[in-house]
PDB file of N, CA, C and O in Angstrom:
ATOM      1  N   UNK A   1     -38.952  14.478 -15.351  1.00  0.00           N
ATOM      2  CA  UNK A   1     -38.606  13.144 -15.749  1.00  0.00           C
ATOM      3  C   UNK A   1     -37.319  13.225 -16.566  1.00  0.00           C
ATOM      4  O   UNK A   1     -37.247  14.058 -17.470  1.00  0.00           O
ATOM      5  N   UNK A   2     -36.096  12.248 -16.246  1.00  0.00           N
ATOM      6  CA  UNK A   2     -35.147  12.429 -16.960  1.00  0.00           C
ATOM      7  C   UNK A   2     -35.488  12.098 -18.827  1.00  0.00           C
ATOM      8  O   UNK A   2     -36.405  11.347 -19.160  1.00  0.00           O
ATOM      9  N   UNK A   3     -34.526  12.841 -19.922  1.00  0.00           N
ATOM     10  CA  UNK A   3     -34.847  12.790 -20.773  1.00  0.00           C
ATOM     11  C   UNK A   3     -34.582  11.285 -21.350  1.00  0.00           C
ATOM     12  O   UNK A   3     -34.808  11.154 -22.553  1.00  0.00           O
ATOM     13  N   UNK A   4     -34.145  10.178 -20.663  1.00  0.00           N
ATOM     14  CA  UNK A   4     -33.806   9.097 -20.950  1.00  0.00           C
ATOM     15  C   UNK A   4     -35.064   8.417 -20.824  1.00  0.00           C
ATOM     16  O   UNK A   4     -35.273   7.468 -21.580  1.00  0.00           O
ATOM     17  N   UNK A   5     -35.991   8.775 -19.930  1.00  0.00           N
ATOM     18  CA  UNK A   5     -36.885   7.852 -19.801  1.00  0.00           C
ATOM     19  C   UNK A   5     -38.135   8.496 -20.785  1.00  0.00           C
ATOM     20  O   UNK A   5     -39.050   7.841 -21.285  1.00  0.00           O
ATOM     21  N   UNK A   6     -37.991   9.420 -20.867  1.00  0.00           N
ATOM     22  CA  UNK A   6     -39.351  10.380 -21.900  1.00  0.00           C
ATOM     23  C   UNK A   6     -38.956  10.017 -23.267  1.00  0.00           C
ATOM     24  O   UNK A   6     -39.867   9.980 -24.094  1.00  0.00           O
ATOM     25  N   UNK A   7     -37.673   9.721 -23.685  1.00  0.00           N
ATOM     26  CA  UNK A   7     -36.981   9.436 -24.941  1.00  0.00           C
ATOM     27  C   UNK A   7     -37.711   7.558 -25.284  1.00  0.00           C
ATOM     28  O   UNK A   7     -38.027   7.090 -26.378  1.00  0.00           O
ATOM     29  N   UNK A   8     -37.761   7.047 -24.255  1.00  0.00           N
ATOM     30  CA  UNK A   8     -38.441   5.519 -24.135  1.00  0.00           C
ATOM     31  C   UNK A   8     -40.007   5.619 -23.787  1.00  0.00           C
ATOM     32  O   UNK A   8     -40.761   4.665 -23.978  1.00  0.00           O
ATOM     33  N   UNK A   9     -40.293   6.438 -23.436  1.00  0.00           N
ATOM     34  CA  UNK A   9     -42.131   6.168 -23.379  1.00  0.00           C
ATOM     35  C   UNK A   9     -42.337   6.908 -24.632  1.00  0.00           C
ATOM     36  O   UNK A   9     -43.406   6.594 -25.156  1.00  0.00           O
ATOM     37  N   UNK A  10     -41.668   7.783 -25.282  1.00  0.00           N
ATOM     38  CA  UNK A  10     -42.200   8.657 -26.652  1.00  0.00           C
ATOM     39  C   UNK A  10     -42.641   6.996 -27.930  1.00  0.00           C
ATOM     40  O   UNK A  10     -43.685   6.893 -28.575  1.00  0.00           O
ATOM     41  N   UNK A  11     -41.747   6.205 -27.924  1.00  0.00           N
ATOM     42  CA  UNK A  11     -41.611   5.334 -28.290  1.00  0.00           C
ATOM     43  C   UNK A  11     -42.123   3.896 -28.060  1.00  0.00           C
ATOM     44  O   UNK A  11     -41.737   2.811 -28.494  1.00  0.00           O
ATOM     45  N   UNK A  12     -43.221   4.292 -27.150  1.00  0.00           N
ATOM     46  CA  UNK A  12     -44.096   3.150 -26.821  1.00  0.00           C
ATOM     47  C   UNK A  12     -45.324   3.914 -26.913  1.00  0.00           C
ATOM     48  O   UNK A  12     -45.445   5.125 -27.099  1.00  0.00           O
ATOM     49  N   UNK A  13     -46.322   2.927 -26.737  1.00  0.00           N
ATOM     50  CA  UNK A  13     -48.025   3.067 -26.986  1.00  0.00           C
ATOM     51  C   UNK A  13     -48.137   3.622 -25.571  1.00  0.00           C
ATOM     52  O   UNK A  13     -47.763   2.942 -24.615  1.00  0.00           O
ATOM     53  N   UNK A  14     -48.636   4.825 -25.420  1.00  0.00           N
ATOM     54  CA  UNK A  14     -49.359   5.370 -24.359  1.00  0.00           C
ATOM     55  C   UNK A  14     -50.890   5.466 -24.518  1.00  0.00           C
ATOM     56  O   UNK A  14     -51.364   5.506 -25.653  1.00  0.00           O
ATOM     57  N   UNK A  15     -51.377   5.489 -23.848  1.00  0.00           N
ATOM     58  CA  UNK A  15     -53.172   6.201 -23.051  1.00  0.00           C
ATOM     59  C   UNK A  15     -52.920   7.308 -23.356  1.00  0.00           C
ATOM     60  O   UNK A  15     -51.796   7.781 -23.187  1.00  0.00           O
ATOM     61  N   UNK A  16     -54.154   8.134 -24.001  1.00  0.00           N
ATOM     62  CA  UNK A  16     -54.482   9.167 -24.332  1.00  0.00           C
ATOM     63  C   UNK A  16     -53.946  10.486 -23.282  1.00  0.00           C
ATOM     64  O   UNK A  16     -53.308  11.444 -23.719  1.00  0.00           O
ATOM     65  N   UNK A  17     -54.348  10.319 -21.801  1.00  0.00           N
ATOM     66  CA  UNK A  17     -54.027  11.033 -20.934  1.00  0.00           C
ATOM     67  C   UNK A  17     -51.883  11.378 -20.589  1.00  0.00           C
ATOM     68  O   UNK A  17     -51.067  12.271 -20.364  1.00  0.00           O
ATOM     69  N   UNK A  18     -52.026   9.819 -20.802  1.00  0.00           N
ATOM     70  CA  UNK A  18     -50.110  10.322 -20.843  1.00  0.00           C
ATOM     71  C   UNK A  18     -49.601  10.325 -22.268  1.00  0.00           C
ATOM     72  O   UNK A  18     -48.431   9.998 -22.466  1.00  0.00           O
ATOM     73  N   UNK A  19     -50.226  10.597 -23.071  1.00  0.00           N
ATOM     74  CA  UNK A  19     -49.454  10.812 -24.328  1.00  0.00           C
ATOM     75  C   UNK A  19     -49.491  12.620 -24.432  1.00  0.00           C
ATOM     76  O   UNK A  19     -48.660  13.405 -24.886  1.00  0.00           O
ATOM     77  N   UNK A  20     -50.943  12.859 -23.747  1.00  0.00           N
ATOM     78  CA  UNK A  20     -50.959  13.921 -23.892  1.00  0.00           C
ATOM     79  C   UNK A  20     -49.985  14.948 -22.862  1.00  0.00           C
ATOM     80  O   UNK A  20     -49.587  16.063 -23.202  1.00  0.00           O
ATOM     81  N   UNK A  21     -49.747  14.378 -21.713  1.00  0.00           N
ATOM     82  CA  UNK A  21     -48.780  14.561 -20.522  1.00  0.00           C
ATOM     83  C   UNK A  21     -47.509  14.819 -21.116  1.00  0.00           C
ATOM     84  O   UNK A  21     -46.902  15.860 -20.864  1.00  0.00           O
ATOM     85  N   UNK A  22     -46.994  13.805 -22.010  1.00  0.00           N
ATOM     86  CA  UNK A  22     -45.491  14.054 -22.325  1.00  0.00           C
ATOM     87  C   UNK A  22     -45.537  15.355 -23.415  1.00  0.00           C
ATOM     88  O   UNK A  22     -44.797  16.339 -23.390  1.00  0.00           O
ATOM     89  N   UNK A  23     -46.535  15.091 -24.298  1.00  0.00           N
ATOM     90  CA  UNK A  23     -46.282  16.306 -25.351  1.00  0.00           C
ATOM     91  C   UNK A  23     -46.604  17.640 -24.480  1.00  0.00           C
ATOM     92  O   UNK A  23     -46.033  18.608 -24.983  1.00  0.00           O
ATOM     93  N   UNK A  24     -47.309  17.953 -23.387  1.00  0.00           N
ATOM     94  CA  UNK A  24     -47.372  19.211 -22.967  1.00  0.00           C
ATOM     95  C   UNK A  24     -46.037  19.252 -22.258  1.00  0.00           C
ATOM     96  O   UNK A  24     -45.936  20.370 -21.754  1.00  0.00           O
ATOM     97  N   UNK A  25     -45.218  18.689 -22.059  1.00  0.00           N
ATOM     98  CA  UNK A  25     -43.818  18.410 -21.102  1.00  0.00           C
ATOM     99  C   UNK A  25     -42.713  19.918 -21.331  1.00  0.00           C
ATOM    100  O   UNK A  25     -42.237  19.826 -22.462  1.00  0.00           O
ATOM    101  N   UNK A  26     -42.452  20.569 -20.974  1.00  0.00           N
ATOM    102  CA  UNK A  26     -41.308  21.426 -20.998  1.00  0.00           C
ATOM    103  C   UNK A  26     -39.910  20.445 -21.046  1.00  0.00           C
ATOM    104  O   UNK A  26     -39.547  19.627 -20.200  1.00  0.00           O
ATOM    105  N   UNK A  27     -39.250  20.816 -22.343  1.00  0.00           N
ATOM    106  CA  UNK A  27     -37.845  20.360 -22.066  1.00  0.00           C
ATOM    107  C   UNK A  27     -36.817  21.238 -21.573  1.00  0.00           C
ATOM    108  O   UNK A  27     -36.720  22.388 -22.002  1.00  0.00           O
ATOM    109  N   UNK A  28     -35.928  20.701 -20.566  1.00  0.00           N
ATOM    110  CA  UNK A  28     -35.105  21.672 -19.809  1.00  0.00           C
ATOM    111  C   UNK A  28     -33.809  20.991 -20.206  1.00  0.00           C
ATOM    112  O   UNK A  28     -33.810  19.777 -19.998  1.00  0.00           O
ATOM    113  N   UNK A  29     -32.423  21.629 -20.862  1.00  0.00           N
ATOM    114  CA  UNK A  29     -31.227  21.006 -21.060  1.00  0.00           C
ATOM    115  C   UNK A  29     -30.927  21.451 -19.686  1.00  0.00           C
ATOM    116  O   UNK A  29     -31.102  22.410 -18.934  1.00  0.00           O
ATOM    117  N   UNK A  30     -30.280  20.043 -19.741  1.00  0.00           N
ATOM    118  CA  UNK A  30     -28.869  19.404 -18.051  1.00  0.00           C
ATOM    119  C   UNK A  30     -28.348  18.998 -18.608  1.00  0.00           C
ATOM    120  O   UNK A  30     -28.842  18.056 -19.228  1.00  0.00           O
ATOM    121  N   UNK A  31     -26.712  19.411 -18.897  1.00  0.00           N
ATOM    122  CA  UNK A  31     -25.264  18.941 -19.068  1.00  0.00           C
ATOM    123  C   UNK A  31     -25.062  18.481 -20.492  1.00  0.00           C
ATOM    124  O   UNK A  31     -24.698  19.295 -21.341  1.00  0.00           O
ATOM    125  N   UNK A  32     -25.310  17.045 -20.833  1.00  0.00           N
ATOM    126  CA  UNK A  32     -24.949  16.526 -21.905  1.00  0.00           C
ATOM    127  C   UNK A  32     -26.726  16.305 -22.110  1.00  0.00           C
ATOM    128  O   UNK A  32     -27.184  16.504 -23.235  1.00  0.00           O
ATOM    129  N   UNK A  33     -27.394  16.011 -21.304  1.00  0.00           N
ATOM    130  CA  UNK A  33     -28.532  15.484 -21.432  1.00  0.00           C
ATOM    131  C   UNK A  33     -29.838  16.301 -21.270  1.00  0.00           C
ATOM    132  O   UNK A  33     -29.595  17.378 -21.813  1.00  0.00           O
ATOM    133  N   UNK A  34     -31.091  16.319 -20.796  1.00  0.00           N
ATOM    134  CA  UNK A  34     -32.134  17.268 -20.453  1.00  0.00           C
ATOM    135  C   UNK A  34     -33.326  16.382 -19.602  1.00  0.00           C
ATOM    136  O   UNK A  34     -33.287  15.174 -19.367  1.00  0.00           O
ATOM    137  N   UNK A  35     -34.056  17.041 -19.338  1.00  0.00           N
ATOM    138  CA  UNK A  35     -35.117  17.057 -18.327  1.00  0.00           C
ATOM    139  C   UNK A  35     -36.349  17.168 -18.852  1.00  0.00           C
ATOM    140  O   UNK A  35     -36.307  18.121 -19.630  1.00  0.00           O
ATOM    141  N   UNK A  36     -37.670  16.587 -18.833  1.00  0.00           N
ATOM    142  CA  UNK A  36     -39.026  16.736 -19.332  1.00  0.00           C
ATOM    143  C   UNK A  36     -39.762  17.392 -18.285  1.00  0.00           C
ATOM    144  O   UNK A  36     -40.425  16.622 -17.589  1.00  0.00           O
ATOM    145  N   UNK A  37     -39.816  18.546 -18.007  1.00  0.00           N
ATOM    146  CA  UNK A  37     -40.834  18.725 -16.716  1.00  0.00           C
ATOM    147  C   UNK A  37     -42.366  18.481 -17.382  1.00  0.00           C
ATOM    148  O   UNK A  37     -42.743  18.870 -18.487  1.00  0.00           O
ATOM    149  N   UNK A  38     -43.240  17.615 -16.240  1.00  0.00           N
ATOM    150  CA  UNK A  38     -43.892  17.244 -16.861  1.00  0.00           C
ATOM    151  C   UNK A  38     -45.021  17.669 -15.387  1.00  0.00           C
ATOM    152  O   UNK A  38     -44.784  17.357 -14.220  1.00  0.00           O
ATOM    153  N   UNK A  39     -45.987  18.283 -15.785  1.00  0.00           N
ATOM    154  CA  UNK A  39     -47.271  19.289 -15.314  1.00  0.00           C
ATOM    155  C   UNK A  39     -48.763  17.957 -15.424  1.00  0.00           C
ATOM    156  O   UNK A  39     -49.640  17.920 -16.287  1.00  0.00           O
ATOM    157  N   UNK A  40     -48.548  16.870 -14.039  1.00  0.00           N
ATOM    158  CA  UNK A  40     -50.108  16.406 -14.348  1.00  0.00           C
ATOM    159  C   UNK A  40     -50.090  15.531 -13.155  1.00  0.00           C
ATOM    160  O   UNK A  40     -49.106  15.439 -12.421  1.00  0.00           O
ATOM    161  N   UNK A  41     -51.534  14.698 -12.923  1.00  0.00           N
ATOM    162  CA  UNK A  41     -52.130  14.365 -11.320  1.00  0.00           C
ATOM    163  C   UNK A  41     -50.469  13.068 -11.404  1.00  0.00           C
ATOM    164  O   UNK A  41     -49.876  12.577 -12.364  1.00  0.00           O
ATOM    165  N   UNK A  42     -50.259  12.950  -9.837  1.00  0.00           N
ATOM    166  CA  UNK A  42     -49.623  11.797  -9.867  1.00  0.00           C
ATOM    167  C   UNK A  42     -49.920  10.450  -9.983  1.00  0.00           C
ATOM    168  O   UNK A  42     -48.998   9.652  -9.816  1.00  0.00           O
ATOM    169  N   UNK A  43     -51.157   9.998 -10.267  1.00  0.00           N
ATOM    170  CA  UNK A  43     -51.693   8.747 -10.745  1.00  0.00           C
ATOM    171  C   UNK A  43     -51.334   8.637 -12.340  1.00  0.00           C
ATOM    172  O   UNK A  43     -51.187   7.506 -12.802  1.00  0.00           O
ATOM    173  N   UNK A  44     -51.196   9.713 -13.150  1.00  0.00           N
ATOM    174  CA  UNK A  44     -50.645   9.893 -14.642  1.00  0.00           C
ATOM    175  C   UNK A  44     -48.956   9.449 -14.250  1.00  0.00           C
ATOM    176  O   UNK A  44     -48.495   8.455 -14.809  1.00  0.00           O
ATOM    177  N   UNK A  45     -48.223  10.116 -13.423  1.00  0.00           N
ATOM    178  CA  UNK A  45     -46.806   9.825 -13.134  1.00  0.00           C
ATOM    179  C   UNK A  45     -46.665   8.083 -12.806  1.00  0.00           C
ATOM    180  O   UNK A  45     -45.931   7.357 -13.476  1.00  0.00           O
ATOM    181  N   UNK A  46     -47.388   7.664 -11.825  1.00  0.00           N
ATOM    182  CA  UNK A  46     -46.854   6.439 -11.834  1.00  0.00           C
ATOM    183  C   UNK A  46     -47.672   5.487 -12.588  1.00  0.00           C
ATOM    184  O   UNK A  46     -47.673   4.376 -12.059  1.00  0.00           O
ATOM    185  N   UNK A  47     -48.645   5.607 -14.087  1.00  0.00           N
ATOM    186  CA  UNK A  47     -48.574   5.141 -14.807  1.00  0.00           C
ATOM    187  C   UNK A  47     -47.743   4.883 -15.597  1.00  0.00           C
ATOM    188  O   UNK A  47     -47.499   3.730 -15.954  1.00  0.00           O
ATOM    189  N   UNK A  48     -46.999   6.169 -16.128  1.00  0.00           N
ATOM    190  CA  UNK A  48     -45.545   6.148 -16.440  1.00  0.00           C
ATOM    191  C   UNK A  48     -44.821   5.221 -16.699  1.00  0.00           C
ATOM    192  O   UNK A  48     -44.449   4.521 -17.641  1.00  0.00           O
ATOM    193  N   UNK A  49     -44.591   5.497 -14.692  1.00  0.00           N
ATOM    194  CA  UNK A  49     -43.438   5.149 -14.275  1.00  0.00           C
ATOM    195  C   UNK A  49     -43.548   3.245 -14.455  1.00  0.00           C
ATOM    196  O   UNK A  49     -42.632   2.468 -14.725  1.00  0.00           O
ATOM    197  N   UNK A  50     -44.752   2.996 -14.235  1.00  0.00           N
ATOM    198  CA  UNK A  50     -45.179   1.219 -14.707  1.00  0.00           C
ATOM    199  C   UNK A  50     -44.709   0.897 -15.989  1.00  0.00           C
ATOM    200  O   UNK A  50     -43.933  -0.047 -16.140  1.00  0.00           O
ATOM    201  N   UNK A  51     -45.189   1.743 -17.144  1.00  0.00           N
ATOM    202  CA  UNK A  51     -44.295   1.590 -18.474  1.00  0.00           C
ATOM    203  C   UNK A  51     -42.979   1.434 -18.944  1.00  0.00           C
ATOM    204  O   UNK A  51     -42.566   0.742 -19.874  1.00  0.00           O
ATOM    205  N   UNK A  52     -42.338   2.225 -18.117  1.00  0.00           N
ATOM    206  CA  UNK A  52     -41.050   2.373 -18.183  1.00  0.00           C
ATOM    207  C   UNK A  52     -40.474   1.073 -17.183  1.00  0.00           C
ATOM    208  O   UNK A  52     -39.295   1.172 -16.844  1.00  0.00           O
ATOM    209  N   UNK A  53     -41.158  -0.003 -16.749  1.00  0.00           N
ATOM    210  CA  UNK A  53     -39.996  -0.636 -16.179  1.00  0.00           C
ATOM    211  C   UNK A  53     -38.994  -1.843 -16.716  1.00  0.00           C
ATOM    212  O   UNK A  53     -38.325  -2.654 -16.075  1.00  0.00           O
ATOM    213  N   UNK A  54     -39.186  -1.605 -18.426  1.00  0.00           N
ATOM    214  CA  UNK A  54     -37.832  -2.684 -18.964  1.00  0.00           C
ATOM    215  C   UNK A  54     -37.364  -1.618 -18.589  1.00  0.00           C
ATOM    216  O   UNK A  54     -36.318  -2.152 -18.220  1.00  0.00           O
ATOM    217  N   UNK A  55     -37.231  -0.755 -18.392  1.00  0.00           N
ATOM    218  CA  UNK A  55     -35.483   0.405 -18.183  1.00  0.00           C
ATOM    219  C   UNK A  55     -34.714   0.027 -16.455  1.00  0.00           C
ATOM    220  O   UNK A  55     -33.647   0.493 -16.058  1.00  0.00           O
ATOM    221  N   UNK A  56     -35.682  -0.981 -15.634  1.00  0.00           N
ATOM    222  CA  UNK A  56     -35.270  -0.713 -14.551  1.00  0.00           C
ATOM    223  C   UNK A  56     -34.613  -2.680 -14.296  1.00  0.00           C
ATOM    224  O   UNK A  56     -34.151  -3.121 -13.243  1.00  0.00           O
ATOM    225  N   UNK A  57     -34.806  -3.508 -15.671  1.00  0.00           N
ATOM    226  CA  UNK A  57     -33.972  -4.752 -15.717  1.00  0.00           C
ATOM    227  C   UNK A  57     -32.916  -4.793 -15.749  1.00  0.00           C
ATOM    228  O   UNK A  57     -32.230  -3.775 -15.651  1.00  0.00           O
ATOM    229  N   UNK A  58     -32.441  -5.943 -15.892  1.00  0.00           N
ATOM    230  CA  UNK A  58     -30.792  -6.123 -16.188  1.00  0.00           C
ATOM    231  C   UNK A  58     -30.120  -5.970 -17.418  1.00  0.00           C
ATOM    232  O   UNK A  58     -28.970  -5.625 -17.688  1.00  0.00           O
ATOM    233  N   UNK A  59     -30.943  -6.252 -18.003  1.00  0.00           N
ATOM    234  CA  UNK A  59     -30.375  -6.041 -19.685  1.00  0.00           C
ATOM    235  C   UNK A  59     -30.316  -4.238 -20.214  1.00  0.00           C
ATOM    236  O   UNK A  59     -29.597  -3.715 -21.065  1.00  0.00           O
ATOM    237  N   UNK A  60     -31.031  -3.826 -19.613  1.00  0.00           N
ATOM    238  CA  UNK A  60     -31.068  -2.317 -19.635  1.00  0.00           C
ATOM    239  C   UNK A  60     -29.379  -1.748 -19.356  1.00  0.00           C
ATOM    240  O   UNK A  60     -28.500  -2.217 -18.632  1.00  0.00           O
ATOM    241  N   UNK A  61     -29.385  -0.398 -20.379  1.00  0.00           N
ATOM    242  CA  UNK A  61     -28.316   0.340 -20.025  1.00  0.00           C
ATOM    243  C   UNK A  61     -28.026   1.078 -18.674  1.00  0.00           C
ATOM    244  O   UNK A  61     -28.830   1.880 -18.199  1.00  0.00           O
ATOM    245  N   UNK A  62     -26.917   0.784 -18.123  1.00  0.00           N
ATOM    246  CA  UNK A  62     -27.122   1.240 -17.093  1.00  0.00           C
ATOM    247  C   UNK A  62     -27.511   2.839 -16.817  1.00  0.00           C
ATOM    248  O   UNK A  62     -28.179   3.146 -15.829  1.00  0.00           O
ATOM    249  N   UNK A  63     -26.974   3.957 -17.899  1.00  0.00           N
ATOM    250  CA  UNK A  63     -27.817   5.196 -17.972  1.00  0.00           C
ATOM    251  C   UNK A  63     -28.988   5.106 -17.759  1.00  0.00           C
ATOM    252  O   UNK A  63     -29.561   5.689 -16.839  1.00  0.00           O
ATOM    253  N   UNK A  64     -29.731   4.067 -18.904  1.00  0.00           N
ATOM    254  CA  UNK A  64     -30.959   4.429 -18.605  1.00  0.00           C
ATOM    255  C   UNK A  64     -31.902   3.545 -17.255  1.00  0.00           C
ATOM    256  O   UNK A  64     -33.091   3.774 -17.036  1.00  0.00           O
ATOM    257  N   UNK A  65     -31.161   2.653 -16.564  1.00  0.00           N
ATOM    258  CA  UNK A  65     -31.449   2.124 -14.987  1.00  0.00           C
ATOM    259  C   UNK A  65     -31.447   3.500 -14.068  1.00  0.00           C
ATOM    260  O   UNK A  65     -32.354   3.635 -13.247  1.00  0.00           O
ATOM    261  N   UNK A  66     -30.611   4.339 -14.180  1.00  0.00           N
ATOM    262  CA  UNK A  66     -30.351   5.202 -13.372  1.00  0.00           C
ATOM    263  C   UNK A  66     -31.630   6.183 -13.753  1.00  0.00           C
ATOM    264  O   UNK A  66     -32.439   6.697 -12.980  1.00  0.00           O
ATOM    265  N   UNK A  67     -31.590   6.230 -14.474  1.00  0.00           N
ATOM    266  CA  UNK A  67     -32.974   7.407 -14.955  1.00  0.00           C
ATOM    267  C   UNK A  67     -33.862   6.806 -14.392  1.00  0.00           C
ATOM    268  O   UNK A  67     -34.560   7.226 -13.469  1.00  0.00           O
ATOM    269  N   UNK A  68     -33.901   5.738 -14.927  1.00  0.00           N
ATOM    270  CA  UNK A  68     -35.913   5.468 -14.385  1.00  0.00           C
ATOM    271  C   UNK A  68     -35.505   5.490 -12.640  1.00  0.00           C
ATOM    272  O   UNK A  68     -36.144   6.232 -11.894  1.00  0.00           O
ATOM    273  N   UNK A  69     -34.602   4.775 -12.204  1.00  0.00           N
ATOM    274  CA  UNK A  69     -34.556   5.021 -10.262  1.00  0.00           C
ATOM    275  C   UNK A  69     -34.675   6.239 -10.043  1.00  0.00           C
ATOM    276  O   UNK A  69     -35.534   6.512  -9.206  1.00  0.00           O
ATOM    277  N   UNK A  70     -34.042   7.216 -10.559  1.00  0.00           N
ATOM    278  CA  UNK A  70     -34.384   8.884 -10.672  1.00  0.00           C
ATOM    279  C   UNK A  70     -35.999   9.053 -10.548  1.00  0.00           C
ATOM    280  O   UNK A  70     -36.623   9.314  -9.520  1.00  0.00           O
ATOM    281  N   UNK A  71     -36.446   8.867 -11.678  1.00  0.00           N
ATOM    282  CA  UNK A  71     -38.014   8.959 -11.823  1.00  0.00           C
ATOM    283  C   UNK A  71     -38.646   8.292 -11.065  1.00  0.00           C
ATOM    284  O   UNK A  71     -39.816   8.599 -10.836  1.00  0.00           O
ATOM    285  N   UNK A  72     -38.067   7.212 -10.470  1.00  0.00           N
ATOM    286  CA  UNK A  72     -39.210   6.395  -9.474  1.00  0.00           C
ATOM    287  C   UNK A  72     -39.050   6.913  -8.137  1.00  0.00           C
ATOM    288  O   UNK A  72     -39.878   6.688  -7.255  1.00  0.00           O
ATOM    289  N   UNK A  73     -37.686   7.813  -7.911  1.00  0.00           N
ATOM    290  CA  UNK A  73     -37.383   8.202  -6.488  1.00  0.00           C
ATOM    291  C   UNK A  73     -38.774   9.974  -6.817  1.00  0.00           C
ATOM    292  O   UNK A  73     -39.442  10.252  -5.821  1.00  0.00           O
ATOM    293  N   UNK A  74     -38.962  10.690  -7.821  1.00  0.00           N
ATOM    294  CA  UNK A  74     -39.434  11.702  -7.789  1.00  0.00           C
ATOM    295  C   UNK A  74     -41.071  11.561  -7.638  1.00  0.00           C
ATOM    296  O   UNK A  74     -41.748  12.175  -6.813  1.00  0.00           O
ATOM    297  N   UNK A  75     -41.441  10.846  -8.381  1.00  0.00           N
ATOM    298  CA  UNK A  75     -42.434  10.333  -8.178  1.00  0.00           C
ATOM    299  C   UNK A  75     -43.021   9.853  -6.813  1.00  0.00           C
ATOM    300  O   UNK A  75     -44.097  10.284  -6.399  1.00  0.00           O
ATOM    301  N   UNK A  76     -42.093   8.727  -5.976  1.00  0.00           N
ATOM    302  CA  UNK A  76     -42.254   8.570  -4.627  1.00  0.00           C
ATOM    303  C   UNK A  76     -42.357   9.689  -3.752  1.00  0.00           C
ATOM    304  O   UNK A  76     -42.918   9.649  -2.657  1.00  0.00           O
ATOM    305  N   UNK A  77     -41.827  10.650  -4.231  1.00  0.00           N
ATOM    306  CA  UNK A  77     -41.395  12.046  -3.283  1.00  0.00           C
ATOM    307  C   UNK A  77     -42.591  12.974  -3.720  1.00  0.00           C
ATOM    308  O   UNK A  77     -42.929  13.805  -2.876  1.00  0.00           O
ATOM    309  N   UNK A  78     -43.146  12.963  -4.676  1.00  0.00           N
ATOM    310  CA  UNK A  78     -44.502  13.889  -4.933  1.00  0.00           C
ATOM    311  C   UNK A  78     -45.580  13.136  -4.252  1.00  0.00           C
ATOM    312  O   UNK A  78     -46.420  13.785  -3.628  1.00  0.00           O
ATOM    313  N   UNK A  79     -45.691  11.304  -4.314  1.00  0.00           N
ATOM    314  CA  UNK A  79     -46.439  10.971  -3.731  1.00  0.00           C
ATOM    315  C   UNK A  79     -46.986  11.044  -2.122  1.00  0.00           C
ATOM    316  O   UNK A  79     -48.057  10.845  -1.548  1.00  0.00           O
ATOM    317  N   UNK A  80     -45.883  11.368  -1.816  1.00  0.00           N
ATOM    318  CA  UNK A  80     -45.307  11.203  -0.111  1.00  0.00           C
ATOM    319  C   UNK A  80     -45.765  13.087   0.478  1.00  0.00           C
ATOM    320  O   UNK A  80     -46.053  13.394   1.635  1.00  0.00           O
ATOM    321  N   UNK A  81     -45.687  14.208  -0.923  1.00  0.00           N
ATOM    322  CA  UNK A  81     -46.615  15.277  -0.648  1.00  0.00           C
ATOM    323  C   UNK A  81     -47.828  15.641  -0.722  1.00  0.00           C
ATOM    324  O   UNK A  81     -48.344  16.560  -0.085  1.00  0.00           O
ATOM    325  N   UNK A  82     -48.707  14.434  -2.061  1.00  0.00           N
ATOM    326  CA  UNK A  82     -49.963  14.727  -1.725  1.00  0.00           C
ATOM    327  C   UNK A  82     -50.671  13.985  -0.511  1.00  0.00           C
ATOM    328  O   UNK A  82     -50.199  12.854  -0.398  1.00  0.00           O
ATOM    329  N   UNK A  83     -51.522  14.222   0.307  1.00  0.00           N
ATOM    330  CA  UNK A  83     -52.269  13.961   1.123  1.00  0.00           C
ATOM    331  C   UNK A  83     -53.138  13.003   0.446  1.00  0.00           C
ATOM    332  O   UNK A  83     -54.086  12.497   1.047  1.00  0.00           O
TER     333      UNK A  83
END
């Protein structure tokens, strides 16, 4: 998960199960910015990814628009591998 969007759910009320998701998260630095790899079922991911969608309005920065489409394209793509 880009660190733009883990930087905005740290900062909102999560469910026990994804609060606990982000704190087990590996942070990985990319460039100026970093990466949350984040280790759990994909029904936890696109809970998430539901939280996070003021990041995907208009009033949103466009950095952080691009992150969450990031996260919603990875998510789609893990979904599309489990059976």
């Amino acid at each position: 998960m880009p660190g733009k969007v883990a930087d905005f759910l740290r900062a909102t009320e999560l469910e026990p199960a994804e609060r606990a998701a982000l704190d087990q998260g590996v942070t990985v630095r990319r460039g100026q910015g970093y990466t949350l790899r984040v280790s759990t079922e994909p029904e936890v991911h696109r809970q998430l990814l539901d939280r996070c969608k003021p990041l995907g309005n208009a009033t949103a920065i466009p950095a952080q628009r691009k992150a969450r489409r990031e996260y919603e394209n990875r998510v789609a793509a893990l979904a599309a591998e489990t059976p």
